[in-house]
C-alpha positions as a Python dict, from the first residue, in 0.01 Angstrom:
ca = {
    (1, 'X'): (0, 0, 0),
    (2, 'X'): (336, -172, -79),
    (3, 'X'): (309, -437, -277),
    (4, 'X'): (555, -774, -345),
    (5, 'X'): (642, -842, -670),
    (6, 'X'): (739, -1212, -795),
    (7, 'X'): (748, -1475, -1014),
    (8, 'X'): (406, -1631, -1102),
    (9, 'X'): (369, -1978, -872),
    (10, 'X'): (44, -2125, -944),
    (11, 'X'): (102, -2345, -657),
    (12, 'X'): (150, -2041, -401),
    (13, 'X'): (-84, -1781, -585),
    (14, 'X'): (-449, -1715, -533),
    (15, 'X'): (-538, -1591, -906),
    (16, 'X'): (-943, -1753, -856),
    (17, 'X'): (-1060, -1379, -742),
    (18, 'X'): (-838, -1194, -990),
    (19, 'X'): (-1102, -907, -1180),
    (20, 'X'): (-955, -638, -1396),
    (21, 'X'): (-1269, -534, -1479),
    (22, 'X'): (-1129, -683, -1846),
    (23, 'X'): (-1217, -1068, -1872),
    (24, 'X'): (-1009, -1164, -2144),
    (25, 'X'): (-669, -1044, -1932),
    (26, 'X'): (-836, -1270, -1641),
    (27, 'X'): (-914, -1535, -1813),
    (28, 'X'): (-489, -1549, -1962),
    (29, 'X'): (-350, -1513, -1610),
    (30, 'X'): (-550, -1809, -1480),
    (31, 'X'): (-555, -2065, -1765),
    (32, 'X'): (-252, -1975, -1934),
    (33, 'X'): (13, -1785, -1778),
    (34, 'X'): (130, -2092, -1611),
    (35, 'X'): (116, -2279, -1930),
    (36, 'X'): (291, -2016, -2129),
    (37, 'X'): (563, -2024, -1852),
    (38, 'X'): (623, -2370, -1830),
    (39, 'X'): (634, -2368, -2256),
    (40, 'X'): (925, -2121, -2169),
    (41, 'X'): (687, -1837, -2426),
    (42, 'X'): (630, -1566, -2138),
    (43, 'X'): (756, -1522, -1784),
    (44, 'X'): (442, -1361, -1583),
    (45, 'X'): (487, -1188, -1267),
    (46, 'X'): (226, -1104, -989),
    (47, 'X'): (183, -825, -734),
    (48, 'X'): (55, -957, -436),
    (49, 'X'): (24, -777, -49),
    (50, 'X'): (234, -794, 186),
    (51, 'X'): (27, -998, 413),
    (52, 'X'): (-191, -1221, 240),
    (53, 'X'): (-206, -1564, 268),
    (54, 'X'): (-232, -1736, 78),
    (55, 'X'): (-84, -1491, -160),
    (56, 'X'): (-357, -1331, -379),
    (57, 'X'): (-279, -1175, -693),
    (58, 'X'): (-395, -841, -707),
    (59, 'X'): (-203, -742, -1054),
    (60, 'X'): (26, -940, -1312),
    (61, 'X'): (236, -896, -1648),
    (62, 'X'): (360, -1100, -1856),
    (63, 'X'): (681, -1067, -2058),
    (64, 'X'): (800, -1222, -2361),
    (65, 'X'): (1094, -1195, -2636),
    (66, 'X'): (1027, -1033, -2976),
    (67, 'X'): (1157, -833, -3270),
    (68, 'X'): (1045, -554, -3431),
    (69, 'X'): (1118, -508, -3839),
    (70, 'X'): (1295, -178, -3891),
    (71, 'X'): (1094, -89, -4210),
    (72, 'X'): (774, -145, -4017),
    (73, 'X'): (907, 111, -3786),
    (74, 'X'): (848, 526, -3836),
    (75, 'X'): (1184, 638, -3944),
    (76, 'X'): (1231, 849, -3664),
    (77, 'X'): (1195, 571, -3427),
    (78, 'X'): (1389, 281, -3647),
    (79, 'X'): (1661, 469, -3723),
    (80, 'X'): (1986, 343, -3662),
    (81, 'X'): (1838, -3, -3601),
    (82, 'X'): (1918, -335, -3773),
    (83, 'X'): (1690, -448, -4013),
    (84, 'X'): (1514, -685, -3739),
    (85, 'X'): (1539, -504, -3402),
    (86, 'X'): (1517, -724, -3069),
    (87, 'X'): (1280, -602, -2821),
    (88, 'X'): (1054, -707, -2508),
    (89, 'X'): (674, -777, -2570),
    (90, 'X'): (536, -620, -2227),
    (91, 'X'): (190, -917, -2339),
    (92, 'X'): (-18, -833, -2065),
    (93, 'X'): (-70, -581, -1749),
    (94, 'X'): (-336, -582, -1558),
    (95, 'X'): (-444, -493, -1193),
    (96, 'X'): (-774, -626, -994),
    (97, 'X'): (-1031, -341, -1036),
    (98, 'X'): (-1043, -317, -659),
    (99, 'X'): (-662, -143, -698),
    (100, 'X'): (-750, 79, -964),
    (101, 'X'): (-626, 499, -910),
    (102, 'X'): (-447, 615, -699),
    (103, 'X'): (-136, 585, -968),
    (104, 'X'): (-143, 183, -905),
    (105, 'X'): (-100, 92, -1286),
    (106, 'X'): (146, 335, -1317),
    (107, 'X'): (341, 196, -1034),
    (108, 'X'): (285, -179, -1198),
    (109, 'X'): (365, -69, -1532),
    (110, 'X'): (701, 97, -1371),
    (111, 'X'): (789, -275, -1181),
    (112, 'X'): (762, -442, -1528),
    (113, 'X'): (967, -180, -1663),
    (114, 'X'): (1236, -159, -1427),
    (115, 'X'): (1244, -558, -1429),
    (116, 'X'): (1296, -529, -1838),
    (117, 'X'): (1591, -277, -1805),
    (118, 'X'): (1752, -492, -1587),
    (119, 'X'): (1706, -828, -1819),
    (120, 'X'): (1861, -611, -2084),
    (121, 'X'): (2186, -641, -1930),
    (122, 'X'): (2181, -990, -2001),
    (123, 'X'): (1968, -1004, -2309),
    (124, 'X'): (1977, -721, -2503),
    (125, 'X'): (1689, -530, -2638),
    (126, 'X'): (1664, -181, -2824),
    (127, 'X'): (1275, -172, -2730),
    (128, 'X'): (984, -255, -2529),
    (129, 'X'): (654, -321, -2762),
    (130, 'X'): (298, -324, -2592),
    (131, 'X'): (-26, -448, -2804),
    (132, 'X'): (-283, -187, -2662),
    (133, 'X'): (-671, -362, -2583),
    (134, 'X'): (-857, -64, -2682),
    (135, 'X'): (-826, 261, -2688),
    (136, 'X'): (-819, 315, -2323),
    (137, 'X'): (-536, 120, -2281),
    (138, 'X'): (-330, 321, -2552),
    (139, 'X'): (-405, 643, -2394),
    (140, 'X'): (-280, 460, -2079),
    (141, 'X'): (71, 372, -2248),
    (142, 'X'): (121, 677, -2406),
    (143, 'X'): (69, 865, -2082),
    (144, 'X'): (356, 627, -1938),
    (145, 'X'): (627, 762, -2247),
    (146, 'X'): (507, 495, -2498),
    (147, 'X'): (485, 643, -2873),
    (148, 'X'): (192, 467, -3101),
    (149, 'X'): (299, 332, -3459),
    (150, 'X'): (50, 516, -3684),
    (151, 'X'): (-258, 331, -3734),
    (152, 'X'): (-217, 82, -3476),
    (153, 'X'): (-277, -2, -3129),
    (154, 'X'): (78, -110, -3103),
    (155, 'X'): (316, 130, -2848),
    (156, 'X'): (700, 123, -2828),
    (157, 'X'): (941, 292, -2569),
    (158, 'X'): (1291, 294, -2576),
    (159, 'X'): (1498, 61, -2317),
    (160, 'X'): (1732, 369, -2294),
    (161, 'X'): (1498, 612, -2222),
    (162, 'X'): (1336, 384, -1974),
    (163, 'X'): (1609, 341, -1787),
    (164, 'X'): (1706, 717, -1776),
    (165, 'X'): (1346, 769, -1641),
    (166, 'X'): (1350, 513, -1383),
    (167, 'X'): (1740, 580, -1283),
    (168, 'X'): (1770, 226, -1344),
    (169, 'X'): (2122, 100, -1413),
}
């Protein structure tokens, strides 16, 4: 399935079946991602199909600005940086559990991506940060080319090297 990707309309968007199978990312998308929007704090997008109408949500993310600090970085990884290094917060993915396998998250995960490369021609950003859930989700990330910070649930991934994978410009 194919789906459309676009900015979160609460007014065009069906999010009242939305289940991840993870409550807490369900509950953001439909009390607060329009909130956090309109506050100008993330910019959420949804996948919905093709067809739908009215146009349910069957995954989301939401992006945000943020900054890492260098020293909090693993020298390998900060090196080279400023002391405060600007980066995307990917804040939340998530895709209803009815869409789960068949490489769907990978494919949502790689839509976020590709939309943060092509922000960072505008905005600049050495990173993109993601705040694991649990465990699961880590293992997730780092499957997708993320690299942990040691004793956290906290993932980075270089805009470069995102853009190299995705042959994004």
């Amino acid at each position: 399935m194919v789906y459309r990707s676009e900015p979160l309309d609460p007014a065009r968007h069906d999010l009242s079946g939305f289940d991840s199978g993870e409550p807490e990312l369900d509950r953001w998308l439909r009390d607060h991602a329009a909130g956090a929007g309109a506050r100008r704090v993330a910019r959420t997008f949804v996948w919905v199909e093709p067809d739908s109408h009215p146009d349910r949500a069957v995954g989301y993310y939401s992006l945000a600005g943020h900054r890492l600090i260098r020293e909090d970085l693993p020298r390998s990884i900060g090196r080279g940086s400023p002391t405060e290094v600007p980066a995307v917060l990917l804040a939340r993915l998530a895709l209803d559990r009815i869409h789960h396998g068949g490489g769907n998250g990978g494919a949502l995960l790689a839509d976020a991506l590709a939309r943060i490369v092509v922000a960072t021609d505008i905005v600049a950003a050495r990173f993109v940060v993601v705040d694991a859930l649990h465990e699961k989700a880590a293992g997730f990330y780092q499957h997708h080319g993320f690299r942990r910070i040691p004793d956290t649930r906290r993932l980075i991934q270089k805009v470069s090297d995102i853009a190299a994978a995705l042959d994004v410009d």
